[in-house]
C-alpha positions in Angstrom: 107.2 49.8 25.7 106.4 49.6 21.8 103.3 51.4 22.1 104.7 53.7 24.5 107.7 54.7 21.8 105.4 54.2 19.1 101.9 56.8 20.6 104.4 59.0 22.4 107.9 59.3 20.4 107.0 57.9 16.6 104.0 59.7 16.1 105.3 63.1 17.1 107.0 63.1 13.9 104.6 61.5 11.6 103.2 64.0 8.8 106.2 66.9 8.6 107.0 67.8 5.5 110.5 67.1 3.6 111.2 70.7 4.1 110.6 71.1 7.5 113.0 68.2 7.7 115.6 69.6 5.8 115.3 73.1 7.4 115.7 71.2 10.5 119.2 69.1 9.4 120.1 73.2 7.9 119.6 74.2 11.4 121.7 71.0 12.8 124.5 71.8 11.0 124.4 75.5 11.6 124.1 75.1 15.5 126.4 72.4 16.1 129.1 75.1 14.4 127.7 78.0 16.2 130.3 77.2 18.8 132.3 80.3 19.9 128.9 82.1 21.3 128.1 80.5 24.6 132.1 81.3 25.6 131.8 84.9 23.7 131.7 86.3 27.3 134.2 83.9 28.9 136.8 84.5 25.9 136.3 88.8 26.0 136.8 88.6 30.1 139.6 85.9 29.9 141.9 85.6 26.4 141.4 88.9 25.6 141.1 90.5 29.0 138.3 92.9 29.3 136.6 93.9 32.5 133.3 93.0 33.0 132.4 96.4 32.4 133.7 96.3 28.8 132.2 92.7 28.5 129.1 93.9 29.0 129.0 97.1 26.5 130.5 94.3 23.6 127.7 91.6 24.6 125.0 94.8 24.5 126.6 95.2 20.7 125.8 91.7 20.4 122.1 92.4 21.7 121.7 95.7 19.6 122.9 93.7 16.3 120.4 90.8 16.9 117.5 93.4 17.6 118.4 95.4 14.6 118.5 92.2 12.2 115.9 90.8 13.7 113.6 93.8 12.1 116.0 93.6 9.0 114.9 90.2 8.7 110.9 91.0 9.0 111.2 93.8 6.6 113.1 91.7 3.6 111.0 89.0 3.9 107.7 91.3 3.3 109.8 92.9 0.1 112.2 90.6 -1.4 111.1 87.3 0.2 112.1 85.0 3.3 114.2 82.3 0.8 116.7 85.5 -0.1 116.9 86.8 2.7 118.1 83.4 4.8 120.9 82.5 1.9 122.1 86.0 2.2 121.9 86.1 6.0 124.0 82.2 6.9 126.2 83.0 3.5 127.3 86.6 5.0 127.5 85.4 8.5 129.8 82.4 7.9 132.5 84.9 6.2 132.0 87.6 9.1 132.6 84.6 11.7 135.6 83.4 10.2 137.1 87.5 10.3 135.9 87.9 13.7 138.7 86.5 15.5 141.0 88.7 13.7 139.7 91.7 15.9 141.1 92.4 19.5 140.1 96.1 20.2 137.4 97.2 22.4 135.6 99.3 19.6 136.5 97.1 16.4 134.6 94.2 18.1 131.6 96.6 19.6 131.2 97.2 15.6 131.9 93.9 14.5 129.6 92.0 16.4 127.0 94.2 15.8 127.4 93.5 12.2 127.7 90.0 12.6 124.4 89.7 14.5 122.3 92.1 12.5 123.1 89.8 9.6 122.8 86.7 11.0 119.6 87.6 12.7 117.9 88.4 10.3 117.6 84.6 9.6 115.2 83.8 12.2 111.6 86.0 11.1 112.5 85.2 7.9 112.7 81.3 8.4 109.6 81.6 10.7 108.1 83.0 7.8 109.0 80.1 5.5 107.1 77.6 7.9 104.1 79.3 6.7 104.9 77.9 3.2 106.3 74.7 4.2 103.9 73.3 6.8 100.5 72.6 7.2 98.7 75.0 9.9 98.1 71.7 11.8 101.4 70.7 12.1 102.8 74.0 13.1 103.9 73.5 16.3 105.7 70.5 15.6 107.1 71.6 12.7 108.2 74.8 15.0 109.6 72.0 17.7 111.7 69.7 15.1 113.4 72.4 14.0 114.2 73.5 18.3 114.8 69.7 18.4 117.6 70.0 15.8 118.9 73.4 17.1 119.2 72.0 20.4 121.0 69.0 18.8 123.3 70.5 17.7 123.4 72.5 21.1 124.4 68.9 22.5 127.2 68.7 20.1 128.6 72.3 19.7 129.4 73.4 23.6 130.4 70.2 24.4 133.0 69.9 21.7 133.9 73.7 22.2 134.7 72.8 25.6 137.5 70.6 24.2 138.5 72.3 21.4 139.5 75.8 23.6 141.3 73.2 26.2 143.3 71.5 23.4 143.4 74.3 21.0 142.5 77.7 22.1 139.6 79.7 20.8 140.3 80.3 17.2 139.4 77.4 15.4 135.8 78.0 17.0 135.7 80.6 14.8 136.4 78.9 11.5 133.8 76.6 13.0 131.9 79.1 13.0 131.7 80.1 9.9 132.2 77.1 7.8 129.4 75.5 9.4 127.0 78.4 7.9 128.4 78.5 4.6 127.6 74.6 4.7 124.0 75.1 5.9 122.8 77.6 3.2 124.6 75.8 0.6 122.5 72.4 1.6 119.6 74.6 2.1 120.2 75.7 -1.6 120.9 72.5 -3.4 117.5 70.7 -1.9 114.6 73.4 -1.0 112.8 75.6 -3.6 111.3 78.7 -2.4 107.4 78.3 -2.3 104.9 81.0 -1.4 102.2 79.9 1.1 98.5 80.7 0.8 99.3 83.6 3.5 102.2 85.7 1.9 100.0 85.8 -1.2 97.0 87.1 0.9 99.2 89.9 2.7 100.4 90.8 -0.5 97.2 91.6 -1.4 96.2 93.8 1.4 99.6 95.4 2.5 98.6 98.5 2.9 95.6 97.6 4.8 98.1 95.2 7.4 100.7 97.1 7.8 99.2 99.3 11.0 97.2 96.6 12.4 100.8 94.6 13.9 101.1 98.0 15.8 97.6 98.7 17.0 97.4 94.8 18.4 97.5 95.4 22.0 97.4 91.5 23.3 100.2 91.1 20.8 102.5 93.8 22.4 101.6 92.2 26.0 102.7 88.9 24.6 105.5 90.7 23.8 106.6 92.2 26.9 106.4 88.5 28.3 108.9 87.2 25.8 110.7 90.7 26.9 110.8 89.4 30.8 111.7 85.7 29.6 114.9 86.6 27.2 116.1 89.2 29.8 116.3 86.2 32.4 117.1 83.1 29.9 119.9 84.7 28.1 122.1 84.7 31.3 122.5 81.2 30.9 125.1 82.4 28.1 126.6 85.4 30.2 126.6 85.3 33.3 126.3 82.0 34.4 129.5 80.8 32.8 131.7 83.4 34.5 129.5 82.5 37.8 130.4 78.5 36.9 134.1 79.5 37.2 134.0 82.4 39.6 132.0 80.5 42.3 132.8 77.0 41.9 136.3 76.8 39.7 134.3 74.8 36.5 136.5 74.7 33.6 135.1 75.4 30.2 134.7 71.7 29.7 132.7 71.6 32.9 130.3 74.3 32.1 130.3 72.6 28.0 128.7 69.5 30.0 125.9 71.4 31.5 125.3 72.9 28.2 124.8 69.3 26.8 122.6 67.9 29.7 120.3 71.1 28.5 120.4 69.8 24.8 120.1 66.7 25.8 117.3 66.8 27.7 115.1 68.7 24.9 116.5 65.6 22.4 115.0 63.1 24.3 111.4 65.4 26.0 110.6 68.0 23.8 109.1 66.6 20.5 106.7 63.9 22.6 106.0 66.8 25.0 105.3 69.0 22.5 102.8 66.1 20.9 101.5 64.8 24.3 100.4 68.1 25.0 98.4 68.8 22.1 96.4 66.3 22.2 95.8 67.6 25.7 95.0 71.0 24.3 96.1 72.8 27.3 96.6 76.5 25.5 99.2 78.1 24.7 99.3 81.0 27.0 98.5 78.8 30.2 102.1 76.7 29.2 103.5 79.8 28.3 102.5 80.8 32.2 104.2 77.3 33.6 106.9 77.9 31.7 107.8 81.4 33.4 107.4 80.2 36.8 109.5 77.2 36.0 112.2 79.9 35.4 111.5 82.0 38.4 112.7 78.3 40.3 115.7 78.0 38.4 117.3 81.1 39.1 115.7 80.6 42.7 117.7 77.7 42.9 120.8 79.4 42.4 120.4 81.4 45.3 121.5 78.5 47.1 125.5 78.4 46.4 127.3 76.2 48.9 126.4 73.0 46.4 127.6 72.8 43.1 124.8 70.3 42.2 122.2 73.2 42.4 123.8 74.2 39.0 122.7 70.8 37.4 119.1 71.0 39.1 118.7 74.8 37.9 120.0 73.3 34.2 117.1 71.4 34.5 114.6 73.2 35.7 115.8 76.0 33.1 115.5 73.3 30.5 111.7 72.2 31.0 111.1 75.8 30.8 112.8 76.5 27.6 110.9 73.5 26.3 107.3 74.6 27.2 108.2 78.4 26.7 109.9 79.0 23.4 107.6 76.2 21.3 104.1 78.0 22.3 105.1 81.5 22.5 106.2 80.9 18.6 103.0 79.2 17.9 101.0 81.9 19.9 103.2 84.5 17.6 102.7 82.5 14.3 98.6 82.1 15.0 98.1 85.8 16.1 99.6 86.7 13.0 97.0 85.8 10.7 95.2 89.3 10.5 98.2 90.6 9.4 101.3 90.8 7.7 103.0 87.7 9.0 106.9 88.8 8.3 106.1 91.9 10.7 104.7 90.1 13.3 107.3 87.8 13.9 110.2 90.6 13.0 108.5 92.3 16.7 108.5 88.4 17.8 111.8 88.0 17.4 112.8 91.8 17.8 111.7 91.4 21.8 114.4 88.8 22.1 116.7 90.4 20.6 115.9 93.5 23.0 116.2 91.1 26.3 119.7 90.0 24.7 120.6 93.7 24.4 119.8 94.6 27.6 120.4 91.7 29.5 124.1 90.9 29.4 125.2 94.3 30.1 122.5 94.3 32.9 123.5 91.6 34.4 127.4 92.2 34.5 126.7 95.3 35.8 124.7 94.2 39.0 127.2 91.2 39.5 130.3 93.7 39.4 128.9 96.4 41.5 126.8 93.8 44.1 127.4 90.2 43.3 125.7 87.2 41.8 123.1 86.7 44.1 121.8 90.3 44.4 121.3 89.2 40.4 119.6 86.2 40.8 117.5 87.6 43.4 116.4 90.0 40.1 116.1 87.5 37.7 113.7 85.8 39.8 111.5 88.9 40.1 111.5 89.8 36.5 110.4 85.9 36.1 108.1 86.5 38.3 106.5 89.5 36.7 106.6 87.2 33.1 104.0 85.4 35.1 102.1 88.1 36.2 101.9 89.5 32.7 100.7 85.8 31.3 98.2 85.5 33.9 96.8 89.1 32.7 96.9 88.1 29.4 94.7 85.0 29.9 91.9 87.0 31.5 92.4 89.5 28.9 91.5 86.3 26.3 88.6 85.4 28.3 86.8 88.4 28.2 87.1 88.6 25.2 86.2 84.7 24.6 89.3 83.2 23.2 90.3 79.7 23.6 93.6 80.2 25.4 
């Protein structure tokens, strides 16, 4: 059992550096308080009593915001830096949090989400950015998986004690939460991490000009992106959709569907970061895991499509789960690696901008289908758009042999 721990658990976080680990307790604290967002939908249709129809526009807000920072956050890291441009993004963010429960109209919180999310969104390229400066290319992937590891943490502890905290005391102290917990974060982040420039910033400041078309004439890298397209527009139900569906269908409380949110965290605690190690060693590929990954969530949704059993909604948690944890890790490392012929913020601005596309386009999708035809004419979609994700990663792996890639 010692060696086991030691070989399998231990190791995987040998040789991170200190400020991968305190990027990774900034992103604890910041997720744990990010607790309002996996009800958003739940408190729109039920507190403040919007149709699903009107749900859906506001979460498409949400989307369009997240889309919109997530270039906002590619672009300011190429000009002013990724250290700037995440102080100013959790800094902002935790104010706007704390003023979004003062809005109750249909139109003030269209616009005020979308300003919330194009701000806080444009954290994510730039702290994929900052990876390059603070880890070794070797350890990238890990370094990529701790900070999941402590995102998903703190996806164990946020839900779960949302769940409570709307039984006991409504939803408005999730939004001090909120925004406290950011303010917190940065100011951590501040106190204990200098900004560093890595070896690549320095090199694409050099040759901007010459990078700046070759993101956009990389056609395996807009392929790859499609796939992370397909996957967001089905994963990022799991925080629409499904909750409604949780109460609709089987009468789960909040607290309920809080607990199946903490299974999912839970489970990526105790797998991911020896999965993630294991499977290096193994040297699988990415694109291949990317390809299990995408068929994993073809089942889970597939699995949904059997209703009369409430316990299909902890087997699709974890089927949903084991795909998140093979999917997300590699298609950032394939994101991070392709990037080296060019100008890294841009690439993973269009990284993250195709998630924040899917999250546009998938919540008011979704609530759409289920109000006009039900849940499982929806599921029976998500499943084919998984299944295409698969398609598409299969294409891409003949696409790398031909053209002799290790993949």
């Amino acid at each position: 059992m010692k060696k086991i721990i030691n070989e399998h658990y231990i190791d995987a976080f040998r040789g991170l550096s200190r400020e991968v680990w305190i990027l990774a307790l900034v992103s604890l604290i910041n997720r744990a308080g990010t607790m309002v967002i996996p009800f958003l939908s739940k408190y729109l249709k039920e507190n403040l009593h919007f149709s699903y129809g009107e749900v859906g526009w506001i979460m498409f807000f949400f989307g369009i915001g997240s889309f919109a920072g997530a270039w906002l956050g590619g672009r300011l890291s190429d000009k002013i830096g990724y250290y700037k441009v995440m102080v100013g993004s959790l800094l902002v963010s935790g104010f706007l949090f704390i003023a979004l429960q003062y809005l109750d109209s249909f139109w003030g919180l269209c616009i005020g989400i979308f300003i919330l999310m194009a701000i806080a969104d444009a954290f994510r390229p730039a702290m994929f950015v900052s990876l390059g400066a603070y880890s070794k290319p070797e350890n990238r992937t890990r370094s990529l998986t701790l900070i999941r590891l402590a995102l998903n943490l703190g996806f164990v502890i946020g839900p779960s004690l949302a769940g409570l905290l709307i039984v006991s005391q409504g939803y408005n102290m999730l939004f001090w939460i909120d925004g406290i917990s950011c303010i917190m974060a940065i100011l951590i982040f501040i106190k204990t991490v200098p900004e560093r420039k890595s070896e690549k910033q320095s090199r694409a400041e050099a040759s901007l000009l010459n990078t700046k078309a070759q993101v956009f004439k990389d056609g395996v890298y807009w392929q790859f992106l499609a796939v992370c397209f397909l996957v967001g527009m089905v994963f990022f139900q799991i925080f629409t959709t499904l909750p409604i569906y949780h109460s609709e269908q089987f009468g789960l409380t909040e607290f309920h569907t809080g607990l199946l949110f903490f299974l999912n965290g839970a489970l990526i605690l105790v797998f991911e970061m020896p999965l993630i190690h294991w499977l290096e060693k193994k040297a699988y590929g990415e694109l291949k895991l990317i390809r299990f990954s995408t068929f994993l969530l073809f089942l889970s949704f597939a699995a949904l499509l059997f209703d009369g059993w409430a316990g299909m909604l902890v087997i699709s948690m974890v089927l949903i789960t084991f795909s998140e944890m093979l999917g997300f890790p590699y298609t950032n490392a394939f994101a991070m690696q392709r990037s080296k012929k060019g100008n890294e913020g841009r690439y993973m601005a269009l990284y993250t901008m195709a998630f924040g596309l899917s999250n546009t386009v998938s919540p008011k999708l979704g609530l759409d289908v289920v109000e006009v035809f039900g849940y499982q004419t929806n599921f029976i979609l998500l499943c084919g758009l998984s299944l295409l994700a698969v398609l598409l990663t299969n294409s891409l792996i003949k696409n790398f042999k031909k053209l002799n890639y290790r993949r």
